[in-house]
N, CA, C, O and CB atoms as a CASP TS submission, in Angstrom:
PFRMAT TS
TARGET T0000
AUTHOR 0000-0000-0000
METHOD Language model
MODEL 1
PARENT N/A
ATOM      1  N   UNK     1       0.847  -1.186   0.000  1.00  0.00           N
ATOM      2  CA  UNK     1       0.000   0.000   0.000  1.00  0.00           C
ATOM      3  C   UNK     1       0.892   1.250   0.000  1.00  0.00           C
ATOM      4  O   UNK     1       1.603   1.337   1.001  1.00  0.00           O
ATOM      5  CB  UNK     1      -0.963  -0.002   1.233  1.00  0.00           C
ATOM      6  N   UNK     2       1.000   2.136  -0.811  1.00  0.00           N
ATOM      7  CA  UNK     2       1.488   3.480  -1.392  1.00  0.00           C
ATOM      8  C   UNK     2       1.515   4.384   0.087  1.00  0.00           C
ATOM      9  O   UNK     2       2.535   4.852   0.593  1.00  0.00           O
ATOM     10  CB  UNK     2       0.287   4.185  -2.757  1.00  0.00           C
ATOM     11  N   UNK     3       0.284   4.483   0.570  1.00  0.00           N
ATOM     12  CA  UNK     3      -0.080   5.561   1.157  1.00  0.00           C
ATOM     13  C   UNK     3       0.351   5.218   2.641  1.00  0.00           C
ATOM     14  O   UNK     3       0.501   6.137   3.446  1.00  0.00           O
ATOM     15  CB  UNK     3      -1.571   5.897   0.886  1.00  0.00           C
ATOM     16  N   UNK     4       0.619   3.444   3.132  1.00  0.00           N
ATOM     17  CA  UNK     4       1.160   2.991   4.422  1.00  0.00           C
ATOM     18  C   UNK     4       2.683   3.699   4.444  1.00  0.00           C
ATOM     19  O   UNK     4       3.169   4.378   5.348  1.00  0.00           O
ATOM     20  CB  UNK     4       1.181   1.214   4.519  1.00  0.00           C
ATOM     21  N   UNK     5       3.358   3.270   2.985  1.00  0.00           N
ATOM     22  CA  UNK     5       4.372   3.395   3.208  1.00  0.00           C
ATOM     23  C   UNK     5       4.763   5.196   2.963  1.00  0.00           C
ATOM     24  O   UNK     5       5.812   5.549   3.502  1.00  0.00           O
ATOM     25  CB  UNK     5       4.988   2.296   2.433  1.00  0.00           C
ATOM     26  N   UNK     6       4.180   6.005   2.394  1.00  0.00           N
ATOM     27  CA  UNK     6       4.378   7.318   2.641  1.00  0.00           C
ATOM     28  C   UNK     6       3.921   7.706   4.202  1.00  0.00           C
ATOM     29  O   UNK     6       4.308   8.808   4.590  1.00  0.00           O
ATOM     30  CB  UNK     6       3.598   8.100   1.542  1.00  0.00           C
ATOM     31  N   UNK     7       3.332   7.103   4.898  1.00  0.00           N
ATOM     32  CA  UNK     7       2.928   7.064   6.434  1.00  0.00           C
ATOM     33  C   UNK     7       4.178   7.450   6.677  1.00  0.00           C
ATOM     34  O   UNK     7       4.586   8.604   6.807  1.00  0.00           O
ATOM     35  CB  UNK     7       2.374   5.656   7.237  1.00  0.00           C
ATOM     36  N   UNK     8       5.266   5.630   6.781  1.00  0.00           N
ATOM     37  CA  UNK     8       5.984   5.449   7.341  1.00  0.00           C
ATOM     38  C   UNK     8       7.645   6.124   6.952  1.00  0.00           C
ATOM     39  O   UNK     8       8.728   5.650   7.296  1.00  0.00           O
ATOM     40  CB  UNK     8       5.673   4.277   7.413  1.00  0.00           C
ATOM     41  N   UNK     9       7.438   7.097   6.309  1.00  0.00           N
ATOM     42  CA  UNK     9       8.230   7.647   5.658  1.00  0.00           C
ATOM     43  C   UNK     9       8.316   9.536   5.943  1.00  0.00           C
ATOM     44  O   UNK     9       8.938  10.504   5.505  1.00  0.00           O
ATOM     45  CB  UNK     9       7.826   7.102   4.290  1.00  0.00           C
ATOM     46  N   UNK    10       7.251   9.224   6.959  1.00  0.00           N
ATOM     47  CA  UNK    10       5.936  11.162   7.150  1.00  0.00           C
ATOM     48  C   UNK    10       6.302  11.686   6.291  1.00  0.00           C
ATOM     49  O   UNK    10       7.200  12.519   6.165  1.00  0.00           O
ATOM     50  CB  UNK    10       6.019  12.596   8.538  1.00  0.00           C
ATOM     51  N   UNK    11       5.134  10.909   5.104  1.00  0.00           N
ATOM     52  CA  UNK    11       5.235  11.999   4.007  1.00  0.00           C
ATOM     53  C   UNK    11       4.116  11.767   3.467  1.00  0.00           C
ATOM     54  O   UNK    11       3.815  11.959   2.288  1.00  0.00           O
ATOM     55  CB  UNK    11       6.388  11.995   2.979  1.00  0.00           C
ATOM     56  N   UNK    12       3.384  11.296   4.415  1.00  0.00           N
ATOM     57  CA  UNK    12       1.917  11.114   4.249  1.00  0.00           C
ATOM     58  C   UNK    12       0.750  12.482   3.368  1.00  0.00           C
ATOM     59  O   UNK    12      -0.372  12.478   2.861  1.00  0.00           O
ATOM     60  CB  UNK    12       1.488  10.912   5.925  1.00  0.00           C
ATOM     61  N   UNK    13       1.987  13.623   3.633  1.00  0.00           N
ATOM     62  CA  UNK    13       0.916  14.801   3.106  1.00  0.00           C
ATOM     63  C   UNK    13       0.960  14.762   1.532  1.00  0.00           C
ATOM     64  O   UNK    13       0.334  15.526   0.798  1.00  0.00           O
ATOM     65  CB  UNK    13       1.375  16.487   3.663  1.00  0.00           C
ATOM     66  N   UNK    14       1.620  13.968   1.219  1.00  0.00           N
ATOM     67  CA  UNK    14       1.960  13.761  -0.488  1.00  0.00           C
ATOM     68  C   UNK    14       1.199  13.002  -1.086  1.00  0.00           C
ATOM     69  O   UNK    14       0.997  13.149  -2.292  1.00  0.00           O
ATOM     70  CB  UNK    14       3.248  13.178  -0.892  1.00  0.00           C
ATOM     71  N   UNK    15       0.409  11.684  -0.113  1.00  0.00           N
ATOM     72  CA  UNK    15      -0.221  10.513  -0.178  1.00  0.00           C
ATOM     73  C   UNK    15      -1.180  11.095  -1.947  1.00  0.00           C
ATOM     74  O   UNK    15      -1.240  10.449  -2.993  1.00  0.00           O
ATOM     75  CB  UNK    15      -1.289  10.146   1.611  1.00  0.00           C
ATOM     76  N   UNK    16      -1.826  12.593  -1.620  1.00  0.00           N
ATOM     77  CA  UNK    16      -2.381  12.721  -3.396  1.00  0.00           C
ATOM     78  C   UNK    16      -2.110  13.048  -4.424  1.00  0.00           C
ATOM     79  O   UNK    16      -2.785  13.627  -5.275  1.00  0.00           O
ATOM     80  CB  UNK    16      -3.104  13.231  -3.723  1.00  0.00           C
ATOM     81  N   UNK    17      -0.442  12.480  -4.438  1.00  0.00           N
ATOM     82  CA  UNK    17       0.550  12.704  -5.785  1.00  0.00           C
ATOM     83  C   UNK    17       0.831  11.194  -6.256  1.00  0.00           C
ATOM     84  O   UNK    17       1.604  10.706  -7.080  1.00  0.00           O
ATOM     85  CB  UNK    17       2.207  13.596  -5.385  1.00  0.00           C
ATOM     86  N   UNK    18      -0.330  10.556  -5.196  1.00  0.00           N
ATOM     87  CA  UNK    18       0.713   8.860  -6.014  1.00  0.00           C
ATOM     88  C   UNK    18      -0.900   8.305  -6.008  1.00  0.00           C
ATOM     89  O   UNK    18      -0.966   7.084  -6.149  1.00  0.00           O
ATOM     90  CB  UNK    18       2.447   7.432  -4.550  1.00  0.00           C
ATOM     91  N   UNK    19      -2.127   8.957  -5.877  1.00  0.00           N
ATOM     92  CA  UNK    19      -3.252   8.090  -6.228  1.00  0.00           C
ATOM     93  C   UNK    19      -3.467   7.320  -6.919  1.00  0.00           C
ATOM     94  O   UNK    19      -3.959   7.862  -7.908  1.00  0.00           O
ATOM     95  CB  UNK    19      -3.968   8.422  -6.450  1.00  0.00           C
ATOM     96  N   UNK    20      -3.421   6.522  -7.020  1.00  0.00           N
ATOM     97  CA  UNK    20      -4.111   5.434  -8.572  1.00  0.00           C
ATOM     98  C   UNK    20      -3.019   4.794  -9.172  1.00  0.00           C
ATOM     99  O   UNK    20      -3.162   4.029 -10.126  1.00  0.00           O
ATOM    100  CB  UNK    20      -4.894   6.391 -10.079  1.00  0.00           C
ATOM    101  N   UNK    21      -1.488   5.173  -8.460  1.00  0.00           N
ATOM    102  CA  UNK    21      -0.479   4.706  -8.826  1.00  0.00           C
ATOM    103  C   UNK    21      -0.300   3.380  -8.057  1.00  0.00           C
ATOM    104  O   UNK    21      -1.039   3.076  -7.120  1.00  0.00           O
ATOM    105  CB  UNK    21       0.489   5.648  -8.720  1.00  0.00           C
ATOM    106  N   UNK    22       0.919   2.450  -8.581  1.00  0.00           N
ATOM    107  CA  UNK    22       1.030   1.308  -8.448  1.00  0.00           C
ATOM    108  C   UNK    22       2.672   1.659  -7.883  1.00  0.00           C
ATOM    109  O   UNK    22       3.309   2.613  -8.330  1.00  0.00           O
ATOM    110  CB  UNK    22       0.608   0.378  -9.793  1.00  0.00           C
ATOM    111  N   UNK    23       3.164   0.801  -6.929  1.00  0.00           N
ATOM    112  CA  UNK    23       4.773   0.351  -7.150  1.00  0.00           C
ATOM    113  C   UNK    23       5.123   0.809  -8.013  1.00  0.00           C
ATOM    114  O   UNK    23       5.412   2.005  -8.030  1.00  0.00           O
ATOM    115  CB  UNK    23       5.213  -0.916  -7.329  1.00  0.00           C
ATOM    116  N   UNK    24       5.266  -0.263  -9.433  1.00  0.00           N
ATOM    117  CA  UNK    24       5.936   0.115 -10.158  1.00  0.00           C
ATOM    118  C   UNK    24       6.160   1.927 -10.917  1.00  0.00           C
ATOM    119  O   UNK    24       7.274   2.421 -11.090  1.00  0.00           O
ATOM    120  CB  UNK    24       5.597  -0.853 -10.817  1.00  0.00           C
ATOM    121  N   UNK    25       4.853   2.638 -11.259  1.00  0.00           N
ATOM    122  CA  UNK    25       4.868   3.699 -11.464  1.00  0.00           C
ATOM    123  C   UNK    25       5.731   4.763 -10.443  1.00  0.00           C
ATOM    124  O   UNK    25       6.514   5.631 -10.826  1.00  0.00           O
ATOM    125  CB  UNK    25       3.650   3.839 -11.608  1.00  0.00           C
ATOM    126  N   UNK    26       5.396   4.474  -9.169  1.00  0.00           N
ATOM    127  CA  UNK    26       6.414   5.288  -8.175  1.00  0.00           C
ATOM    128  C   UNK    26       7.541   5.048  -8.490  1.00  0.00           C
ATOM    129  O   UNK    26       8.162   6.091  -8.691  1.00  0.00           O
ATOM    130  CB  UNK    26       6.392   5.041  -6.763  1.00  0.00           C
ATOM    131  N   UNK    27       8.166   4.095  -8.646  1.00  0.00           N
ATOM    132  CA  UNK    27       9.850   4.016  -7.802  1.00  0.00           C
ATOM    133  C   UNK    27       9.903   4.170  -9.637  1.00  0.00           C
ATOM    134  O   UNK    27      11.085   3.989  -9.929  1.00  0.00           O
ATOM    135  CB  UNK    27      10.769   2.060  -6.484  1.00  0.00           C
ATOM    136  N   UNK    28       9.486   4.302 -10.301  1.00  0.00           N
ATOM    137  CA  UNK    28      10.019   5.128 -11.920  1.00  0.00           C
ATOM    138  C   UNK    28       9.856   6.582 -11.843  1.00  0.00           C
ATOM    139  O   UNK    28      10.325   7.297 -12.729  1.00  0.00           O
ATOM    140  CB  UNK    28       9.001   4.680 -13.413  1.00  0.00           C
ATOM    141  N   UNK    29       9.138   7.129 -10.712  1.00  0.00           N
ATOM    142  CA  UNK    29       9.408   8.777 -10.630  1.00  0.00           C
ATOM    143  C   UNK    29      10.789   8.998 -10.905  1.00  0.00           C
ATOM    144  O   UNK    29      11.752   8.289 -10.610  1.00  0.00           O
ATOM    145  CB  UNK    29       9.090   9.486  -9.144  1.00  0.00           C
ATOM    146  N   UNK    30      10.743  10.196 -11.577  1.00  0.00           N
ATOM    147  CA  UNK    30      11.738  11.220 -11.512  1.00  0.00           C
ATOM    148  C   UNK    30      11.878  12.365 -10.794  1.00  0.00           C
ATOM    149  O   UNK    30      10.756  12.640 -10.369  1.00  0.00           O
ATOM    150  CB  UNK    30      11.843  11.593 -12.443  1.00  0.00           C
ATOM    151  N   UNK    31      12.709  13.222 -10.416  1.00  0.00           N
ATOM    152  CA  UNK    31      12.382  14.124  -9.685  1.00  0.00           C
ATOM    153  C   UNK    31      11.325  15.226 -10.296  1.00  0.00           C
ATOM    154  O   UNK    31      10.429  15.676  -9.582  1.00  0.00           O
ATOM    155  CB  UNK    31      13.559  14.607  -9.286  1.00  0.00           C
ATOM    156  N   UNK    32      11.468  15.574 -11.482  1.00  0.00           N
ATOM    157  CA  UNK    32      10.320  16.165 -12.490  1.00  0.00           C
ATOM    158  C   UNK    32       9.034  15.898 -12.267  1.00  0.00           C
ATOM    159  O   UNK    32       8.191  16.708 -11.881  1.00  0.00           O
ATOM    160  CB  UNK    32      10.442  15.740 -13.805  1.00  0.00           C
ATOM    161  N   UNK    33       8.777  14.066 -12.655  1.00  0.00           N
ATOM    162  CA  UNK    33       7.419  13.716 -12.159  1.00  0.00           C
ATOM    163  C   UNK    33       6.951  14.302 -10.950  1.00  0.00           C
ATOM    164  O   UNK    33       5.838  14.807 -10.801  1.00  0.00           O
ATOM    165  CB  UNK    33       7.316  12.380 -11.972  1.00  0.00           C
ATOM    166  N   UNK    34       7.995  14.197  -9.949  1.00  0.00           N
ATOM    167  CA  UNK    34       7.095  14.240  -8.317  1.00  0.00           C
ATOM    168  C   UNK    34       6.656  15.919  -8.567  1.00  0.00           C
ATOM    169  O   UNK    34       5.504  16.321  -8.398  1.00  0.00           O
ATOM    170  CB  UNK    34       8.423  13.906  -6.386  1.00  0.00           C
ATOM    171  N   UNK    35       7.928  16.893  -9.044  1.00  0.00           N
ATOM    172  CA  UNK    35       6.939  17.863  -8.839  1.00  0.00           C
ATOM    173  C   UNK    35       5.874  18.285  -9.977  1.00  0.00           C
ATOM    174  O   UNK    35       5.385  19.403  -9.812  1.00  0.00           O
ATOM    175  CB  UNK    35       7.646  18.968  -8.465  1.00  0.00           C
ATOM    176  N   UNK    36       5.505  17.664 -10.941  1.00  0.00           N
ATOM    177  CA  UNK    36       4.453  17.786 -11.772  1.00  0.00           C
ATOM    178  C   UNK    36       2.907  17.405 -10.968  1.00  0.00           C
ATOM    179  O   UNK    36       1.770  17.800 -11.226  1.00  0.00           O
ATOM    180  CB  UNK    36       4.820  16.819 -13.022  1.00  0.00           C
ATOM    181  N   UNK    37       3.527  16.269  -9.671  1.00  0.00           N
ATOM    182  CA  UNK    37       2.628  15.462  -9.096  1.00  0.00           C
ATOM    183  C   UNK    37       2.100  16.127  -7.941  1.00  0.00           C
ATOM    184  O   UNK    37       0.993  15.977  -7.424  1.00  0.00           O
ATOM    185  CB  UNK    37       3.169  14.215  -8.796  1.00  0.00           C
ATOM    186  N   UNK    38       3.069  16.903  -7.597  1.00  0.00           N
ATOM    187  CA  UNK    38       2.525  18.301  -6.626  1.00  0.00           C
ATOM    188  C   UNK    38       3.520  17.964  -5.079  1.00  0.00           C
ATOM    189  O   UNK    38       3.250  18.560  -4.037  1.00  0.00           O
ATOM    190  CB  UNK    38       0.227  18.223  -6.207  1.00  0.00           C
ATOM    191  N   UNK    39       4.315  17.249  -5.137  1.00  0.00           N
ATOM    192  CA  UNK    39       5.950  16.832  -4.002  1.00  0.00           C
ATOM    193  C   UNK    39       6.608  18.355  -4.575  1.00  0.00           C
ATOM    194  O   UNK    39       7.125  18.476  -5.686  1.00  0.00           O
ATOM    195  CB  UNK    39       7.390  14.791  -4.657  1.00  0.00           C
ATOM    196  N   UNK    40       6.505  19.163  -3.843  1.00  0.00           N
ATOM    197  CA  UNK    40       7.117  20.527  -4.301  1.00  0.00           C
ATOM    198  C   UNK    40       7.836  20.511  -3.278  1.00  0.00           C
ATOM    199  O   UNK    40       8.436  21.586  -3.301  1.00  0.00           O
ATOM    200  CB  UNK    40       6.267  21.867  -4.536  1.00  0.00           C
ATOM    201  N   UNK    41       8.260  19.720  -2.049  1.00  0.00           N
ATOM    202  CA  UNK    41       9.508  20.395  -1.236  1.00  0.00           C
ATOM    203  C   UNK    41      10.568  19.783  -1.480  1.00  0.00           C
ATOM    204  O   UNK    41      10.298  18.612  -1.745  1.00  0.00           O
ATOM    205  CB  UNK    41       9.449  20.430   0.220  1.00  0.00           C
ATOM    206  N   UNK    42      11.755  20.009  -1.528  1.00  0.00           N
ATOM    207  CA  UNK    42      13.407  19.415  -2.550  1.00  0.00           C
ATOM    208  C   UNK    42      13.212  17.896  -1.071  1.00  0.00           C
ATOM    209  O   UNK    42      13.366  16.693  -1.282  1.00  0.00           O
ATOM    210  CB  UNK    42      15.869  21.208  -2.400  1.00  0.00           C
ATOM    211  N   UNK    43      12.928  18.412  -0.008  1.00  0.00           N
ATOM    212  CA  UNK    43      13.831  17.730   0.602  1.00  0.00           C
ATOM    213  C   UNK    43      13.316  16.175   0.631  1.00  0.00           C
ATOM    214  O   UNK    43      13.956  15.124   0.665  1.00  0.00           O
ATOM    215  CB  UNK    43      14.080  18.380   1.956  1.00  0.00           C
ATOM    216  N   UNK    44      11.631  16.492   0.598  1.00  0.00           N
ATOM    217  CA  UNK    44      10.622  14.778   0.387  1.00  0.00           C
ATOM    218  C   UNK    44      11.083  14.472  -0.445  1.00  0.00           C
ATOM    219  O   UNK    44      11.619  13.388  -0.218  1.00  0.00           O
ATOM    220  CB  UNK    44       9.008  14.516   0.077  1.00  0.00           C
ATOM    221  N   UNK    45      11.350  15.026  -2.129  1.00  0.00           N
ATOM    222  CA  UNK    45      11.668  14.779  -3.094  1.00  0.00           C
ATOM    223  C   UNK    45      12.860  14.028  -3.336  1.00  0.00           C
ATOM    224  O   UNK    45      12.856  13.116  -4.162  1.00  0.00           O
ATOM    225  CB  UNK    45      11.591  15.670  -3.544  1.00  0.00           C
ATOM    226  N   UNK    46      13.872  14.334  -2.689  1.00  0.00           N
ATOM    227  CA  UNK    46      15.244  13.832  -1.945  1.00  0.00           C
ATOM    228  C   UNK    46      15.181  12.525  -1.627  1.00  0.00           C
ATOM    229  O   UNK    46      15.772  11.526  -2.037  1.00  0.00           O
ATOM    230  CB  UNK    46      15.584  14.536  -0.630  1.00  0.00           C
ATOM    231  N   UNK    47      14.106  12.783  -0.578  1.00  0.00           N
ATOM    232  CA  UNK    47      14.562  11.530   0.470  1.00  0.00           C
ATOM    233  C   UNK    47      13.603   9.759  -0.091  1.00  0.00           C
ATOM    234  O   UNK    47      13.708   8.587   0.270  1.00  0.00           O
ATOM    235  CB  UNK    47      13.849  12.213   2.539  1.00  0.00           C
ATOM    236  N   UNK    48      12.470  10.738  -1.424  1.00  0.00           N
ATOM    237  CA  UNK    48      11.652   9.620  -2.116  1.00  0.00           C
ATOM    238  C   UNK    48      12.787   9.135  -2.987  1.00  0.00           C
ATOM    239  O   UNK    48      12.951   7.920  -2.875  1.00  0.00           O
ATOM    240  CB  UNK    48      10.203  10.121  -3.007  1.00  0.00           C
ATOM    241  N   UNK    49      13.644   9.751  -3.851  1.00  0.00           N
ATOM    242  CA  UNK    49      14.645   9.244  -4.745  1.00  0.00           C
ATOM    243  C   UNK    49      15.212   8.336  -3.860  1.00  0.00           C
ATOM    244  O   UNK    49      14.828   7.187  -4.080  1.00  0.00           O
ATOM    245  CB  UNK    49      15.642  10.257  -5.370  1.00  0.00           C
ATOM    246  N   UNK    50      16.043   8.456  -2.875  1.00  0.00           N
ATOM    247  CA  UNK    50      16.965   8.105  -2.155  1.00  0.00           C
ATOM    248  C   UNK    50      16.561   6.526  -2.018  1.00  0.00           C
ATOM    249  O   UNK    50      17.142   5.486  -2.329  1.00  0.00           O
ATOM    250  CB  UNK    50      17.072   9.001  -0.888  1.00  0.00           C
ATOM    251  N   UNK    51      14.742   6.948  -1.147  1.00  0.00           N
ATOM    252  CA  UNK    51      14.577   5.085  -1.176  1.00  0.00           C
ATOM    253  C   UNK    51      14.213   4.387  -2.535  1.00  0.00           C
ATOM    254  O   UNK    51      13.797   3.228  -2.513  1.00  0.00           O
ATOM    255  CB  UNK    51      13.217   4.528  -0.128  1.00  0.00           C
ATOM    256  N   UNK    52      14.319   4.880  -3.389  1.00  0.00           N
ATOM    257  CA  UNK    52      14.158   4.213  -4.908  1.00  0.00           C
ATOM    258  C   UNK    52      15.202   3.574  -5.410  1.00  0.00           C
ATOM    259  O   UNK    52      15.057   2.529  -6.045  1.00  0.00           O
ATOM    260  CB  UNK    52      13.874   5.151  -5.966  1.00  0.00           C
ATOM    261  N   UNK    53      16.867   4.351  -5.092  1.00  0.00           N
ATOM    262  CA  UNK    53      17.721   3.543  -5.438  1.00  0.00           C
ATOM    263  C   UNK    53      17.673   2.212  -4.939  1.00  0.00           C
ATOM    264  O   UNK    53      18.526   1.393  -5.280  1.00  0.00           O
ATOM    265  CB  UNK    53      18.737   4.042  -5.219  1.00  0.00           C
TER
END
């Protein structure tokens, strides 16, 4: 579940930039995507890449 693991990550306020998305679609974000997706602070944005590697 998308939105457990943005919980566990407190970044739960982002939870409506990944609606309807799957795994796979997330961890293929780019940093571009997230802020098209509305993740506008560098540092969530950061720390979502980070657990993708």
């Amino acid at each position: 579940d998308v939105q457990a693991w943005l919980r566990s990550l407190r970044l739960h306020k982002y939870g409506h930039a990944f609606i309807g998305m799957d795994w796979k679609q997330v961890i293929r974000m780019s940093d571009q995507d997230m802020i098209d997706a509305g993740v506008n602070t560098l540092g969530a944005r950061r720390k979502l890449l980070k657990v993708f590697e």
